[in-house]
C-alpha positions in Angstrom: 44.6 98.2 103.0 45.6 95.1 104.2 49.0 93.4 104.8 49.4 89.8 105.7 51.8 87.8 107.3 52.0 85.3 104.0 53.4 88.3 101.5 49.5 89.1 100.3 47.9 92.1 100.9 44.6 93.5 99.7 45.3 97.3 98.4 41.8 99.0 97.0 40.1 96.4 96.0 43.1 94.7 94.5 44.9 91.6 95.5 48.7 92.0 95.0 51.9 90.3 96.8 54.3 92.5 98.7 57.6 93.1 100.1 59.0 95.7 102.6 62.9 96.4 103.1 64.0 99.5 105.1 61.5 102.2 104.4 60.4 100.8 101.2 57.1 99.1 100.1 57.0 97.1 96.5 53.7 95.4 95.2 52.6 93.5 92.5 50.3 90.9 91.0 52.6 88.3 91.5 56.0 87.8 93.1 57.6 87.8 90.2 56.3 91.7 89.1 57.0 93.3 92.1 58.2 96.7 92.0 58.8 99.9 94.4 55.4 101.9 94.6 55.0 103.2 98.4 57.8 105.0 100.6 57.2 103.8 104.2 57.2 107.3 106.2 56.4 106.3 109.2 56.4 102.8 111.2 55.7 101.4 115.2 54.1 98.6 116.2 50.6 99.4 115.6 50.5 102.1 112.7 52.2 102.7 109.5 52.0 105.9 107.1 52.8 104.9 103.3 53.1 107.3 100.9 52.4 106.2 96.9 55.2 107.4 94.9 53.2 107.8 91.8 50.6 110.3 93.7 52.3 111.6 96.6 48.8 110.7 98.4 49.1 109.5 102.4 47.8 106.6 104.2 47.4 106.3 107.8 47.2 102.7 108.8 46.1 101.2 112.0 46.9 97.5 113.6 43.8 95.5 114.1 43.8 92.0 114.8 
């Protein structure tokens, strides 16, 4: 996964547009189809865990720049 500063991120090999608020994180394939699909469980400044709502499945994700 990746998560840029412009509201794009990569997810899979997907290209979608995001938005986070609070401990929420909604996707889609353009900004006007975004929707709630990952529940931000944990955050600091270099890692993030997301859960996907639809699986349940975990990802651990780590800061690089």
């Amino acid at each position: 996964m990746e998560f840029r500063e412009d509201g794009t991120c990569l997810i899979g090999e997907k290209e979608l547009f995001f938005e986070a608020s609070l401990y929420k994180l909604s996707t889609g394939d353009s900004k006007d189809t975004i929707r709630y699909t990952h529940n931000i469980v944990y955050l600091t400044n270099n890692s993030m865990t997301l859960r996907e709502e639809a699986t349940k499945k975990l990802y651990k994700l780590t800061r690089v720049d």
